[in-house]
C-alpha positions as YAML, in Angstrom:
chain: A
units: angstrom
residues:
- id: 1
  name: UNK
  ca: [50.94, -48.22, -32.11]
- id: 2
  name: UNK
  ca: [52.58, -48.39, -28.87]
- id: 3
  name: UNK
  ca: [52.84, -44.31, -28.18]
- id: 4
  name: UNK
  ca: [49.44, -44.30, -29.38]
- id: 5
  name: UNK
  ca: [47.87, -46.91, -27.13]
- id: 6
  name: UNK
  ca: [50.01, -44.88, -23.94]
- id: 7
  name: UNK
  ca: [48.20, -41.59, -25.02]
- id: 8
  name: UNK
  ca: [44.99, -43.38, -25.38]
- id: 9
  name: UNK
  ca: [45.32, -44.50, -21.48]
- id: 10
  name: UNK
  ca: [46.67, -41.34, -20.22]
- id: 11
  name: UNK
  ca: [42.97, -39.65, -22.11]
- id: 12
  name: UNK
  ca: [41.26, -42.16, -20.06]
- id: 13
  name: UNK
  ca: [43.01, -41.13, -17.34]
- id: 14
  name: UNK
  ca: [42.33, -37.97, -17.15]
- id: 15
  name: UNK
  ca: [38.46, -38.20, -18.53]
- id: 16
  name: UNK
  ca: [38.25, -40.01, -14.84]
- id: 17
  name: UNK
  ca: [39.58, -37.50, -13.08]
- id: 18
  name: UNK
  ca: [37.79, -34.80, -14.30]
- id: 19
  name: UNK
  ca: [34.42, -36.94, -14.15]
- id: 20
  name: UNK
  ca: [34.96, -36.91, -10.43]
- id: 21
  name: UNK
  ca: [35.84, -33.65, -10.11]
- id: 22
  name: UNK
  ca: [33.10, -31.71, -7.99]
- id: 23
  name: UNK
  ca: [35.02, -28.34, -7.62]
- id: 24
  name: UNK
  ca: [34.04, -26.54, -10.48]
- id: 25
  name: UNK
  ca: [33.29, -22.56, -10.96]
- id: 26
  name: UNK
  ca: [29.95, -21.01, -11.34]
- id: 27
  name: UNK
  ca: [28.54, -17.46, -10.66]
- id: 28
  name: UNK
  ca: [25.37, -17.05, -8.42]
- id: 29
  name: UNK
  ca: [22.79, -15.04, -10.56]
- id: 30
  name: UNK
  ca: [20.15, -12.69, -9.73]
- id: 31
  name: UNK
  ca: [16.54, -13.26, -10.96]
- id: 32
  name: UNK
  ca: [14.58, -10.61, -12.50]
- id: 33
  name: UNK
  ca: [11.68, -9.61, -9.81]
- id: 34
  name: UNK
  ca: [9.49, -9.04, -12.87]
- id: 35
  name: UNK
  ca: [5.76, -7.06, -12.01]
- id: 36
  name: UNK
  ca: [7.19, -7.31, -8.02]
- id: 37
  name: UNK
  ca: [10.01, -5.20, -8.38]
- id: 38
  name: UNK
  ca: [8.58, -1.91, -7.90]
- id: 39
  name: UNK
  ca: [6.94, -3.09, -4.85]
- id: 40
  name: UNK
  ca: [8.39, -2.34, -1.44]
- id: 41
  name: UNK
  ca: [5.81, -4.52, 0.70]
- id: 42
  name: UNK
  ca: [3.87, -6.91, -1.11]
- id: 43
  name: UNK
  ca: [1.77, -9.39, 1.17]
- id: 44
  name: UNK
  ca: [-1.87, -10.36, 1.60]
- id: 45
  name: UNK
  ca: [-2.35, -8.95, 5.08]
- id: 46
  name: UNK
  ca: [-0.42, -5.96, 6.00]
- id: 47
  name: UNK
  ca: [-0.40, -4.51, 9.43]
- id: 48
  name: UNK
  ca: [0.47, -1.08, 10.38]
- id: 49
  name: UNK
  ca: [-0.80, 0.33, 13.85]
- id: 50
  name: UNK
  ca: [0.95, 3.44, 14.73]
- id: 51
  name: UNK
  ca: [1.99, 6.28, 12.54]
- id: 52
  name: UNK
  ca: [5.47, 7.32, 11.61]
- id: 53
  name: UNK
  ca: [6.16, 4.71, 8.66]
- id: 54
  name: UNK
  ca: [7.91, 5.29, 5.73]
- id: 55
  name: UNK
  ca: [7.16, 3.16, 2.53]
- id: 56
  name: UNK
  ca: [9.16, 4.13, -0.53]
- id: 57
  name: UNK
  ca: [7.81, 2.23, -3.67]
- id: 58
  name: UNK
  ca: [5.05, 0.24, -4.39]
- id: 59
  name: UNK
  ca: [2.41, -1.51, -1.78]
- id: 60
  name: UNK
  ca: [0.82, -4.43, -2.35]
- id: 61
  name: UNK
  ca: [-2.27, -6.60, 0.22]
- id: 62
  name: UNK
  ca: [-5.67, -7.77, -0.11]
- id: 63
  name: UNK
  ca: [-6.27, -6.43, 3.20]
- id: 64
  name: UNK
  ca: [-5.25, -2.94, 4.27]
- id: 65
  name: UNK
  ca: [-3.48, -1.56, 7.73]
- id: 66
  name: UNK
  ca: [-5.49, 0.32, 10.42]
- id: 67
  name: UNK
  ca: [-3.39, 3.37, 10.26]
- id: 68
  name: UNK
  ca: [-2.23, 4.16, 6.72]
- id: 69
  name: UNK
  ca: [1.74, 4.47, 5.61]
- id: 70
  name: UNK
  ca: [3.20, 7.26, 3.98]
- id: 71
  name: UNK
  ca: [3.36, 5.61, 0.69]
- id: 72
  name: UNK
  ca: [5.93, 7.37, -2.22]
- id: 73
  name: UNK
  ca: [4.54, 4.87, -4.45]
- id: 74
  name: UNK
  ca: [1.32, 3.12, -5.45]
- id: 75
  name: UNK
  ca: [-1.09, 1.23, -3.47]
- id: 76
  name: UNK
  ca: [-2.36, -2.30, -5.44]
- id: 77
  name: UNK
  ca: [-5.14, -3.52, -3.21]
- id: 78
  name: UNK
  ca: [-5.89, -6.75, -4.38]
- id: 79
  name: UNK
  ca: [-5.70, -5.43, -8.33]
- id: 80
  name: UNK
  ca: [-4.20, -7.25, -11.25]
- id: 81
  name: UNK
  ca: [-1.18, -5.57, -10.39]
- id: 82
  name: UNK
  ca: [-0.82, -7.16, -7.36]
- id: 83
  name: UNK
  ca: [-1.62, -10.34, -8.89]
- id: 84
  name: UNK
  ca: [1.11, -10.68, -11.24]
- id: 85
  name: UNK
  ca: [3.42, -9.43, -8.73]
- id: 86
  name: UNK
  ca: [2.62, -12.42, -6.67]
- id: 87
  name: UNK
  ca: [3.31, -13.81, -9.57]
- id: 88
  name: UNK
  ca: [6.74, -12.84, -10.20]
- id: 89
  name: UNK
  ca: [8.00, -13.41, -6.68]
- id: 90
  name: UNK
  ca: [7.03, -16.89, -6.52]
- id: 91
  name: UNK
  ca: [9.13, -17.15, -9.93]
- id: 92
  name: UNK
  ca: [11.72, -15.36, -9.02]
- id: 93
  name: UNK
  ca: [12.03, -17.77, -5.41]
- id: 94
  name: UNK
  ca: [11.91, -20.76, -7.96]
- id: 95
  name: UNK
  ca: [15.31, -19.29, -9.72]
- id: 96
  name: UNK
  ca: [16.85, -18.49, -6.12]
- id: 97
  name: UNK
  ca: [16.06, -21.87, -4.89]
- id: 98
  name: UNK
  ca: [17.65, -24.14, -7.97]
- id: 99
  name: UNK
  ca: [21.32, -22.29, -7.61]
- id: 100
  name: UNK
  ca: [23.45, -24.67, -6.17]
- id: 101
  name: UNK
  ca: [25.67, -23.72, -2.32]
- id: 102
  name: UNK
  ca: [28.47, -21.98, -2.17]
- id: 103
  name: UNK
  ca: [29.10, -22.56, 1.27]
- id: 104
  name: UNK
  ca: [26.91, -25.06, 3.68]
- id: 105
  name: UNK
  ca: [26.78, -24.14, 7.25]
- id: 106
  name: UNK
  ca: [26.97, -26.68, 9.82]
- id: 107
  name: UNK
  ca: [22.84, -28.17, 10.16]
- id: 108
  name: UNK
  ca: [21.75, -26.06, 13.37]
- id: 109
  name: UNK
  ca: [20.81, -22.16, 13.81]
- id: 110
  name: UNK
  ca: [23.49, -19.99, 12.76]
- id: 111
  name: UNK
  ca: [24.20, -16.50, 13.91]
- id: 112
  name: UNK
  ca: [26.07, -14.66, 11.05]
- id: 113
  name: UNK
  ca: [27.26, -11.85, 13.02]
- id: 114
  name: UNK
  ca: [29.85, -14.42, 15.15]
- id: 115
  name: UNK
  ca: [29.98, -17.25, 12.50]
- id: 116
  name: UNK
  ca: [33.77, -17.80, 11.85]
- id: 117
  name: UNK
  ca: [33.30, -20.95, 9.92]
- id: 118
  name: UNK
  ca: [32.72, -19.37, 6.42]
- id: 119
  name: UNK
  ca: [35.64, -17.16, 6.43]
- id: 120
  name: UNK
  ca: [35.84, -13.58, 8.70]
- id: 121
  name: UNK
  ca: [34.12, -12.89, 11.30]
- id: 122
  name: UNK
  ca: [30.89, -11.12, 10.18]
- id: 123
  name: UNK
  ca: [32.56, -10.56, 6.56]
- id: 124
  name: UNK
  ca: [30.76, -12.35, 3.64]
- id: 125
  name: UNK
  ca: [31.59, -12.11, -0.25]
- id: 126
  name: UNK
  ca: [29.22, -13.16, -3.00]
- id: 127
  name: UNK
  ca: [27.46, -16.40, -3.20]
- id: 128
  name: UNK
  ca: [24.90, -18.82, -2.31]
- id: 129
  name: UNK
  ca: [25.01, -19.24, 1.78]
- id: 130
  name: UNK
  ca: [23.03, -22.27, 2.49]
- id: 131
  name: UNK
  ca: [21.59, -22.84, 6.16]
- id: 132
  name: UNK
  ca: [19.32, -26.16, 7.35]
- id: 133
  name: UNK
  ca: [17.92, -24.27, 10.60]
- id: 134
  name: UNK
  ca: [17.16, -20.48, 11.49]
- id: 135
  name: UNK
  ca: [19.57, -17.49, 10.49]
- id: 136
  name: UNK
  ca: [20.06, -14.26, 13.06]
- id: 137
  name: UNK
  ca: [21.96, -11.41, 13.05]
- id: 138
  name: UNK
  ca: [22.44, -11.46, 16.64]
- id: 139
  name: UNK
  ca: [23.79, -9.50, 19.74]
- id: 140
  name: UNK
  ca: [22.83, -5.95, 17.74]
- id: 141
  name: UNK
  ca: [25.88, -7.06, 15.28]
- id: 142
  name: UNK
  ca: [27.47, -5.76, 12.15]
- id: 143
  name: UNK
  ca: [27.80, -7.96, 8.99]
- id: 144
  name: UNK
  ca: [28.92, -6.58, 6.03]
- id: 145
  name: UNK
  ca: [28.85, -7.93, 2.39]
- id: 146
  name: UNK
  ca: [31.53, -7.39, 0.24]
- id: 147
  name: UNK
  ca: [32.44, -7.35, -2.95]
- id: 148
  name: UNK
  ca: [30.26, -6.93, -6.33]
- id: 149
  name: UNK
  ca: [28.37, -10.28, -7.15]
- id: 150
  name: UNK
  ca: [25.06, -11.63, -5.80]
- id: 151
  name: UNK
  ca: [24.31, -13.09, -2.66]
- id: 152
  name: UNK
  ca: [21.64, -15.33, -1.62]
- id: 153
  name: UNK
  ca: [21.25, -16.07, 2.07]
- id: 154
  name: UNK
  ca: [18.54, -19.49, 1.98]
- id: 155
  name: UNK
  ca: [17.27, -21.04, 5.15]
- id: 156
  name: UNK
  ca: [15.11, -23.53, 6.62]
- id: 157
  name: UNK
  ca: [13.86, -21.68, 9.29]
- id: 158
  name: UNK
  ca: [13.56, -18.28, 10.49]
- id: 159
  name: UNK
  ca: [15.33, -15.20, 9.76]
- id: 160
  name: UNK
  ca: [15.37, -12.78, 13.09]
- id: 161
  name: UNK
  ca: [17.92, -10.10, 13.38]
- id: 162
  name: UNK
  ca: [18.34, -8.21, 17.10]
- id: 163
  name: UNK
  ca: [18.07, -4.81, 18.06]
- id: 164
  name: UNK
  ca: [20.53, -2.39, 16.76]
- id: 165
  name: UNK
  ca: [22.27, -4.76, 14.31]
- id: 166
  name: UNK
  ca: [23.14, -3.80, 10.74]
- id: 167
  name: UNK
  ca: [23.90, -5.20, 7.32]
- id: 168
  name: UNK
  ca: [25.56, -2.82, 5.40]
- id: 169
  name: UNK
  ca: [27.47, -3.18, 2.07]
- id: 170
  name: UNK
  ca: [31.34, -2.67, 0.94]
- id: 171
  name: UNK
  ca: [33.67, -2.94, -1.69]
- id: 172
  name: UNK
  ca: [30.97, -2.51, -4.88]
- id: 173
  name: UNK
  ca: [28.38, -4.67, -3.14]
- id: 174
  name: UNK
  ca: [25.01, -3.73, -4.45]
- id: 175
  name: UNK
  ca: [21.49, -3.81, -2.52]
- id: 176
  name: UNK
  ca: [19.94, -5.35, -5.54]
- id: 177
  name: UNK
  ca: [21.74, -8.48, -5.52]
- id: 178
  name: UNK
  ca: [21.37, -9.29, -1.58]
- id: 179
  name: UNK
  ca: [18.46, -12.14, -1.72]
- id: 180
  name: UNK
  ca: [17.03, -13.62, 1.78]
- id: 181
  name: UNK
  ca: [14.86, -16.61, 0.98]
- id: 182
  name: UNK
  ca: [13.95, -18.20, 5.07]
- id: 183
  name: UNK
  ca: [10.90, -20.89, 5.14]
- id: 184
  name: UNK
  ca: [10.03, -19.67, 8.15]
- id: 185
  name: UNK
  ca: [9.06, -15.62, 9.53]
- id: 186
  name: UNK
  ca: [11.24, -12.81, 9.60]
- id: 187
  name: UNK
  ca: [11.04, -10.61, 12.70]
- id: 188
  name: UNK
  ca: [13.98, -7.62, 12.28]
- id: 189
  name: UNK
  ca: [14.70, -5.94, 15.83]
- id: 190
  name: UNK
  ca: [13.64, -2.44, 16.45]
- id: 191
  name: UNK
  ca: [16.40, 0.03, 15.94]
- id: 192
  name: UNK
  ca: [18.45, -2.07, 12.82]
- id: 193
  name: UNK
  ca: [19.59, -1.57, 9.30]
- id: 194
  name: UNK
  ca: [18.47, -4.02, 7.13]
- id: 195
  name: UNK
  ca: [19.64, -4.42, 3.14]
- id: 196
  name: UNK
  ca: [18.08, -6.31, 0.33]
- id: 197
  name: UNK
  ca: [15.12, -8.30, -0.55]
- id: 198
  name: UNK
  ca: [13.69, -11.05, 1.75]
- id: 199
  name: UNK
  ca: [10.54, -13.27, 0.00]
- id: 200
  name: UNK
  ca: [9.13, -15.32, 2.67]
- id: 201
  name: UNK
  ca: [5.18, -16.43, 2.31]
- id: 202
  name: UNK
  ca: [5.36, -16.82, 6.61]
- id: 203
  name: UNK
  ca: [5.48, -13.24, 6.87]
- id: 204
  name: UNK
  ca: [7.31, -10.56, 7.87]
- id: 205
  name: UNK
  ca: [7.16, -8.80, 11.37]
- id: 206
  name: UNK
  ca: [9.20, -5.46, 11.38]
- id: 207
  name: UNK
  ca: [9.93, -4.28, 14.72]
- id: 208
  name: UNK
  ca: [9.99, -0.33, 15.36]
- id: 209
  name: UNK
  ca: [12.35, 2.47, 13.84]
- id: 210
  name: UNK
  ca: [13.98, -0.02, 11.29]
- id: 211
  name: UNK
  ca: [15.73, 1.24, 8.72]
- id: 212
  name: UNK
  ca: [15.43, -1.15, 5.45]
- id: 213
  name: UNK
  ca: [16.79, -0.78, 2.24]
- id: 214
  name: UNK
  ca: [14.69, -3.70, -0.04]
- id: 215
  name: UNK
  ca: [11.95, -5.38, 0.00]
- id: 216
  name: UNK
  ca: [9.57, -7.58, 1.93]
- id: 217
  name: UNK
  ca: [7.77, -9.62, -0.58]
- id: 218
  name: UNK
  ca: [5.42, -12.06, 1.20]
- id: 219
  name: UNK
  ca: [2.58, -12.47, -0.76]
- id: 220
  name: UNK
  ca: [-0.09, -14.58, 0.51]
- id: 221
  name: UNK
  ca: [1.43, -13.52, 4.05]
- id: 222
  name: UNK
  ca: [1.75, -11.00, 6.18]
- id: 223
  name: UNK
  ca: [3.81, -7.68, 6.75]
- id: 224
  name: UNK
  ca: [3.71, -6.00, 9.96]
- id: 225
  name: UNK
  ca: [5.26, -2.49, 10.28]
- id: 226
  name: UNK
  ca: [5.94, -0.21, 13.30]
- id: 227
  name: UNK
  ca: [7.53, 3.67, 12.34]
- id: 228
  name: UNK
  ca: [9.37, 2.51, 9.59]
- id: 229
  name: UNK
  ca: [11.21, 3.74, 6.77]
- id: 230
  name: UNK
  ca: [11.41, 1.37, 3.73]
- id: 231
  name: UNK
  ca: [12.91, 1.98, 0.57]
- id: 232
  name: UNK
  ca: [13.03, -0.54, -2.46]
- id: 233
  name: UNK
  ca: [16.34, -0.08, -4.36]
- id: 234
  name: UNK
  ca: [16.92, 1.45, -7.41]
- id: 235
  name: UNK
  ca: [17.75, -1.40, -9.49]
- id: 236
  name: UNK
  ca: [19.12, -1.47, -13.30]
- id: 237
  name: UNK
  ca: [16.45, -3.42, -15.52]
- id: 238
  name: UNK
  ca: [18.98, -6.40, -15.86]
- id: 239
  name: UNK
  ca: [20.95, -8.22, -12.74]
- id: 240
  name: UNK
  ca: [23.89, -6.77, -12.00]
- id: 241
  name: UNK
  ca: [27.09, -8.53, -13.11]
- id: 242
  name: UNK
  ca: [28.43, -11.40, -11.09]
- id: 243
  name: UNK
  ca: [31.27, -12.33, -9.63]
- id: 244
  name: UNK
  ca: [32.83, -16.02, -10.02]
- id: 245
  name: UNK
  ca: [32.93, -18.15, -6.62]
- id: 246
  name: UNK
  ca: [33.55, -22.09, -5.93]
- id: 247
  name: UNK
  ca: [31.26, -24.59, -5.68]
- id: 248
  name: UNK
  ca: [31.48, -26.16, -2.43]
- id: 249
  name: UNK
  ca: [31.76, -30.58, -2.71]
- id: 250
  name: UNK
  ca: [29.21, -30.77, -0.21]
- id: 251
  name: UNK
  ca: [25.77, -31.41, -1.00]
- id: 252
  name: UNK
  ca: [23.10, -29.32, -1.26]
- id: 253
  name: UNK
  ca: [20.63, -30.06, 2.06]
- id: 254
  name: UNK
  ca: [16.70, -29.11, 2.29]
- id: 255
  name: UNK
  ca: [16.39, -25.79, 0.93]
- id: 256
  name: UNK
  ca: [19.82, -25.61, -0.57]
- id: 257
  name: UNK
  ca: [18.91, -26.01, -4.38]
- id: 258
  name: UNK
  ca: [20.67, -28.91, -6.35]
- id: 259
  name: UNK
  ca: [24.59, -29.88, -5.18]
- id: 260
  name: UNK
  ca: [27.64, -28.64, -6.66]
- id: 261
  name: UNK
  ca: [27.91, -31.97, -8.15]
- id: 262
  name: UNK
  ca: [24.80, -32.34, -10.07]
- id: 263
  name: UNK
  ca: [25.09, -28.38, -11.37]
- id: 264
  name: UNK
  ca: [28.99, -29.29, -12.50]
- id: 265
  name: UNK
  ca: [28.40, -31.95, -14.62]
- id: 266
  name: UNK
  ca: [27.62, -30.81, -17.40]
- id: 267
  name: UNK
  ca: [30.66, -28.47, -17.63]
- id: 268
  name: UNK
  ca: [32.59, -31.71, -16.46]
- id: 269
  name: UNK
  ca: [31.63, -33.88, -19.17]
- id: 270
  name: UNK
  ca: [32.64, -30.98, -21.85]
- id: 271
  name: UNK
  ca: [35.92, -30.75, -20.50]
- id: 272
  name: UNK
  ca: [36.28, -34.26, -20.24]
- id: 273
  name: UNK
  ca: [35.44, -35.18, -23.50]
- id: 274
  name: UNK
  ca: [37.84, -31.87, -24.68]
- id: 275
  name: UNK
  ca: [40.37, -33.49, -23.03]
- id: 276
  name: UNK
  ca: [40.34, -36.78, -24.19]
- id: 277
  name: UNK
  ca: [39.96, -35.60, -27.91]
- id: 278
  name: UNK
  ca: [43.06, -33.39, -27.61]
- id: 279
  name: UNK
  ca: [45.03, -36.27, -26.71]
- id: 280
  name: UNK
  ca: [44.00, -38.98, -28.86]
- id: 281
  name: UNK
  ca: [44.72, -36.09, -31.73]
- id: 282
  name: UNK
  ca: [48.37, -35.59, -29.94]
- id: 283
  name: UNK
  ca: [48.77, -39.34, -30.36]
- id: 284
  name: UNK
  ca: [47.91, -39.73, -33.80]
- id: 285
  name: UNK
  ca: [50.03, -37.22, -34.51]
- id: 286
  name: UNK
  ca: [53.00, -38.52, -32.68]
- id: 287
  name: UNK
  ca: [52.20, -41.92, -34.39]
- id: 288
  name: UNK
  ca: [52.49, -40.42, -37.77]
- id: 289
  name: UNK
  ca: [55.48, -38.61, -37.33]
...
């Protein structure tokens, strides 16, 4: 009874320690855009005032431009279409919102370009990039994302990128799984390359000559354009596969979805309660024996 009362402890033991474990894997997702993924611009206002722009894909608003796009797509004005769209991106926010941080910046605005406290300068692999203030790409910088997996860049605040900066992709990194989720505006700087989809209901103000690769989905917003080109991604009909990254221990702040903690523990309990059985099996049969 003795060995079997020492395995029992060392099972309780452990069950602890993994109970308050916090570090535990998971694989940021992307969500499926549903009626809005066809769209390129999909807002309630959208504002174009001088020729020259580019829109490859669908277009969405309930009110119409004063100088019309080239559109390689279809306009929705204010159809059923459009509706469901709306639809869809508001659901598809929901799913980007609830996945728990990878990495929490420090609570202030945060230029990603010169960031070094995430890892390399201006280098960012997949995950959830959490951010309680406004996000720039400043001082016409480069940031590239690499690696195949999704990443979702969610802010409380505004996302602004300068003139001349770019976001480009490397290493298998695909367009369609590069999510921007700010509360507040975007306003992209004339003369930058831009990747992947931004949903923000504040708006979006695109400055001129931007080259974009995504989408601006603000419905009930609006979308401002200036000579243009904008091309929504050719996406497979499912997400793209996903790479594994670490939770971080810290906890999710406003906008960041639910902690690490609260998404591990169900995972945590399993292999707790794996754990403990395998070893109270070990003891019996060590008691037998």
């Amino acid at each position: 009874m003795k060995i079997v009362k020492k395995f029992l402890v060392l099972s309780a033991v452990l069950g602890v320690q993994l109970l308050t474990s916090t570090s535990v894997a998971f694989a940021a997702t992307s969500p499926d855009l549903g009626q809005a993924k066809s769209f390129v611009i999909l807002s309630n206002t959208y504002a174009n005032t001088v020729a020259g722009t580019t829109l490859t894909g669908d277009l969405g608003y309930t009110t119409g431009p004063a100088v019309t796009p080239t559109v390689n797509g279809t306009t929705h004005a204010a159809n059923s279409t459009y509706t469901q769209a709306g639809i869809d991106q508001n659901a598809a926010l929901s799913k980007l919102s609830s996945q728990p941080c990878t990495f929490n910046f420090a609570p202030g605005p945060i230029d990603l370009a010169s960031d070094t406290t995430h890892g390399p300068v201006g280098v960012y692999t997949p995950g959830v990039y959490c951010i309680t203030g406004g996000d720039s790409i400043g001082g016409g910088g480069t940031i590239t994302l690499d690696g195949a997996g999704t990443y979702i860049f969610r802010m409380d605040g505004a996302l602004t990128t300068s003139a001349n900066s770019i976001v480009q992709t490397a290493n298998g990194a695909s367009i369609c799984d590069v999510w921007w989720t700010p509360t507040g505006a975007t306003t992209l700087g004339a003369d930058s390359t831009f990747i992947g989809t931004v949903i923000a209901a504040a708006g979006n103000t695109i400055g001129n000559n931007v080259n974009w690769t995504g989408r601006a989905l603000s419905f009930g917003g609006t979308v401002s354009t200036a000579a243009d080109t904008i091309s929504a991604p050719n996406c497979p009909a499912t997400p793209s596969p996903v790479t594994t990254a670490v939770a971080s221990t810290t906890p999710g702040l406003p906008n960041t979805g639910l902690s690490a903690e609260s998404n591990s523990n169900t995972t945590v309990l399993v292999s707790a309660f794996a754990a403990v059985m395998s070893l109270a099996a070990l003891a019996y049969i060590r008691n037998k024996a």
